[in-house]
mmCIF file of the C-alpha atoms, coordinates in Angstrom:
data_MODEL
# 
_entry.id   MODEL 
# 
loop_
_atom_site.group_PDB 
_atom_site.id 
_atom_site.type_symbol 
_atom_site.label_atom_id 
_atom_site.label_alt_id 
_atom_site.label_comp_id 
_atom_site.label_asym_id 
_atom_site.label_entity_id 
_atom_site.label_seq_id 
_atom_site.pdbx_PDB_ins_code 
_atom_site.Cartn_x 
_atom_site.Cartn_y 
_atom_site.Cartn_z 
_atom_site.occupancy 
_atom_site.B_iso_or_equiv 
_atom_site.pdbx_formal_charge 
_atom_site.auth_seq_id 
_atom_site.auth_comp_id 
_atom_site.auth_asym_id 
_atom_site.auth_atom_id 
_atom_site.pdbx_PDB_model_num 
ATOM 1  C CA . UNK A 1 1  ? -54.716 -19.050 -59.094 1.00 0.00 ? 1  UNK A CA 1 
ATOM 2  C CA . UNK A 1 2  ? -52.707 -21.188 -61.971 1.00 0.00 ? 2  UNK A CA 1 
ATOM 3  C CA . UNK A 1 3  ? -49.850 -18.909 -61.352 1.00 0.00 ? 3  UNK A CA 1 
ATOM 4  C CA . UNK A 1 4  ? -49.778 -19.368 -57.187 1.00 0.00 ? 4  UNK A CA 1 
ATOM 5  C CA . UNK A 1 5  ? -49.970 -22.959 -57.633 1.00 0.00 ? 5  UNK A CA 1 
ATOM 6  C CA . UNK A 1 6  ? -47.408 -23.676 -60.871 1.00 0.00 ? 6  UNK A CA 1 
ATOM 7  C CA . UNK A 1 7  ? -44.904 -20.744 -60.042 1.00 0.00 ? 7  UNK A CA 1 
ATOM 8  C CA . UNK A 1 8  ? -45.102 -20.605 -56.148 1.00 0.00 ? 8  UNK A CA 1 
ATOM 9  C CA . UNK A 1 9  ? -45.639 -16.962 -56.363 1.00 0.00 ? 9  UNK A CA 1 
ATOM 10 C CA . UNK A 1 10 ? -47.915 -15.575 -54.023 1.00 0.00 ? 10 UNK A CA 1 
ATOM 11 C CA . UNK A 1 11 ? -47.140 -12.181 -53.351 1.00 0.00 ? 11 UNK A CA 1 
ATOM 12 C CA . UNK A 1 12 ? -48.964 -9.556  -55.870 1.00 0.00 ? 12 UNK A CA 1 
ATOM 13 C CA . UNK A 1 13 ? -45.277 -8.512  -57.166 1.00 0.00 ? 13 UNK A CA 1 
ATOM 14 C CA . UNK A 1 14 ? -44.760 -11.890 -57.623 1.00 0.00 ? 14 UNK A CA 1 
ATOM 15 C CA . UNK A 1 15 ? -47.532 -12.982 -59.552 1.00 0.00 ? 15 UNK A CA 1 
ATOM 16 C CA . UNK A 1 16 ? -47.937 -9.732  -61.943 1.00 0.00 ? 16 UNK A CA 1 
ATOM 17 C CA . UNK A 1 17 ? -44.373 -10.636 -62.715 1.00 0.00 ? 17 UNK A CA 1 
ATOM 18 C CA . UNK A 1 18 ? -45.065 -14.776 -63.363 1.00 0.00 ? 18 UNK A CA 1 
ATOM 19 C CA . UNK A 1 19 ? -48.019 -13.504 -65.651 1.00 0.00 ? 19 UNK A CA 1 
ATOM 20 C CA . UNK A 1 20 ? -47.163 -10.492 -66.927 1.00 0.00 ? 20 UNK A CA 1 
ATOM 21 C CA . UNK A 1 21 ? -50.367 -8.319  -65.940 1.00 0.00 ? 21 UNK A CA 1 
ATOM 22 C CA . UNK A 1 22 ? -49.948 -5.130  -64.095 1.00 0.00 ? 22 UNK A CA 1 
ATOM 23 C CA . UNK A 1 23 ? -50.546 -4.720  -60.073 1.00 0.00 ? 23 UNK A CA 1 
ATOM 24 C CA . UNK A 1 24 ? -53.605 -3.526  -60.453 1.00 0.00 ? 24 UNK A CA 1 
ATOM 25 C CA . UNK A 1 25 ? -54.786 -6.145  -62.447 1.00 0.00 ? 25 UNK A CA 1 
ATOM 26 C CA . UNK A 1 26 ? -53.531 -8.415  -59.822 1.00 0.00 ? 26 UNK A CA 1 
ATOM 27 C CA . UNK A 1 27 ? -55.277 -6.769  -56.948 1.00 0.00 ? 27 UNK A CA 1 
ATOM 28 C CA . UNK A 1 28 ? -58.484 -7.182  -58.600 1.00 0.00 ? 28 UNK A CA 1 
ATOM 29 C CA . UNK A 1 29 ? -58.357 -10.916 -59.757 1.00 0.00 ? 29 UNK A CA 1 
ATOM 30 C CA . UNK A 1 30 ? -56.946 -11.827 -56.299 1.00 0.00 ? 30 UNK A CA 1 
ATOM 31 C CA . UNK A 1 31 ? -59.857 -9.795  -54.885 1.00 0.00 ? 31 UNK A CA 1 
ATOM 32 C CA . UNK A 1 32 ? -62.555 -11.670 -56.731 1.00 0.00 ? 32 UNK A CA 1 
ATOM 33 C CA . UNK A 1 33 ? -60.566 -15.245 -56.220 1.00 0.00 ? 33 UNK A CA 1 
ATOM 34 C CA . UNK A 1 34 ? -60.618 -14.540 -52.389 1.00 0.00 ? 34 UNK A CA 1 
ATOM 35 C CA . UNK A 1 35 ? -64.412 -13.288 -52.211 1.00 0.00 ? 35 UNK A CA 1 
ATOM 36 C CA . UNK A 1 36 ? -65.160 -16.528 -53.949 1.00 0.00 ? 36 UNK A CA 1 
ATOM 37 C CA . UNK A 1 37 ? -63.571 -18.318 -51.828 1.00 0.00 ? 37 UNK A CA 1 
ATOM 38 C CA . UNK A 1 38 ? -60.717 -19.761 -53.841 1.00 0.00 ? 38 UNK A CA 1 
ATOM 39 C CA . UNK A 1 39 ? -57.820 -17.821 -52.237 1.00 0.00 ? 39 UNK A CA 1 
ATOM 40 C CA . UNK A 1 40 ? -56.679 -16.800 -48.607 1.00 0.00 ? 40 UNK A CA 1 
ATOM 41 C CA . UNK A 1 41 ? -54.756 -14.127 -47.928 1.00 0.00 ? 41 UNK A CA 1 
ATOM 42 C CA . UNK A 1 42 ? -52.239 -13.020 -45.015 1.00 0.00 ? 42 UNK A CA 1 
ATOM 43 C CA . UNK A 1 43 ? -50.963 -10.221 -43.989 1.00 0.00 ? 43 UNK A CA 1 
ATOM 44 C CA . UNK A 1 44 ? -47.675 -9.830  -42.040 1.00 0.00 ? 44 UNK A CA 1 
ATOM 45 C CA . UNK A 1 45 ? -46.421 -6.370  -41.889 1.00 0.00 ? 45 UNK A CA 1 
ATOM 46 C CA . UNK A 1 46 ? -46.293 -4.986  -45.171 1.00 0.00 ? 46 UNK A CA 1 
ATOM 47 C CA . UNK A 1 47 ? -46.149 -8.352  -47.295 1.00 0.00 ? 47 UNK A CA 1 
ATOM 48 C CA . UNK A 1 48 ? -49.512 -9.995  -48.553 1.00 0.00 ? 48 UNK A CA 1 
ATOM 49 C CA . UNK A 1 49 ? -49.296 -13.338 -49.350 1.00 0.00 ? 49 UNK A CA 1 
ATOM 50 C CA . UNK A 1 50 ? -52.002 -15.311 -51.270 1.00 0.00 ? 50 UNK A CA 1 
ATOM 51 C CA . UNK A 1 51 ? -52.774 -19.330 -51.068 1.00 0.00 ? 51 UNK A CA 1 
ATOM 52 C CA . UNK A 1 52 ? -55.155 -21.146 -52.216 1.00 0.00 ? 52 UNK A CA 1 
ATOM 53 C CA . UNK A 1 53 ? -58.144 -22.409 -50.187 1.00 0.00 ? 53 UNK A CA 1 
ATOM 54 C CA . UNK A 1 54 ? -59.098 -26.683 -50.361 1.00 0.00 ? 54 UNK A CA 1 
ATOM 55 C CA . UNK A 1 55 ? -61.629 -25.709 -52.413 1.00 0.00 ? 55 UNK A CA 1 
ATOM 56 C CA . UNK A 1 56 ? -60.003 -23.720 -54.695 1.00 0.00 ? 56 UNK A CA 1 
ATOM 57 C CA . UNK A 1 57 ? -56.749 -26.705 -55.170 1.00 0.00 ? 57 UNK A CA 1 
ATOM 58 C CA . UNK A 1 58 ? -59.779 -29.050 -55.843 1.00 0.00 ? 58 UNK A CA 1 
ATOM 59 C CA . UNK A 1 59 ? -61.413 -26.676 -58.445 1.00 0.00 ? 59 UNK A CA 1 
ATOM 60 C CA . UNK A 1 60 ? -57.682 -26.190 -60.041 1.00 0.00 ? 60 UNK A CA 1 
ATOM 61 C CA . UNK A 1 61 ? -56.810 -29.918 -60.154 1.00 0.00 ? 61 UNK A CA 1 
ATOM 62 C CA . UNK A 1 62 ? -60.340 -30.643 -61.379 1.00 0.00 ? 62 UNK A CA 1 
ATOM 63 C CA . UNK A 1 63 ? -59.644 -28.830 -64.111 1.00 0.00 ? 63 UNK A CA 1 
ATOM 64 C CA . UNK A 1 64 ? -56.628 -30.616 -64.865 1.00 0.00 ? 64 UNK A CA 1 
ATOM 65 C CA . UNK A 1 65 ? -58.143 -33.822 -65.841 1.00 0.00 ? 65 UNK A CA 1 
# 
């Protein structure tokens, strides 16, 4: 979620590049992010895009301090 929010990546291509893990890795980690509520995803046509939710920003810059 580091990644989305310091690179502005938010497409799985996108982040796997920005942290150097493989698609599949992606998929999963965005997968347990979203399920938890820290990440939304959209669809629009064949591109996924991934955000993060309020709380998941909060969490993030909690974390910061």
């Amino acid at each position: 979620m580091r990644a989305i929010v310091e690179t502005g990546a938010s497409t799985m291509t996108a982040l796997a590049r920005a942290t150097a893990i493989s698609l599949f890795t992606v998929s999963h980690r965005t997968s347990a992010l979203r399920n938890a509520g820290l990440l939304v995803t959209e669809r629009t046509g064949s591109s996924v895009s991934h955000m993060p939710t309020r709380l998941g920003t909060a969490l993030l810059r909690g974390s910061q301090h």
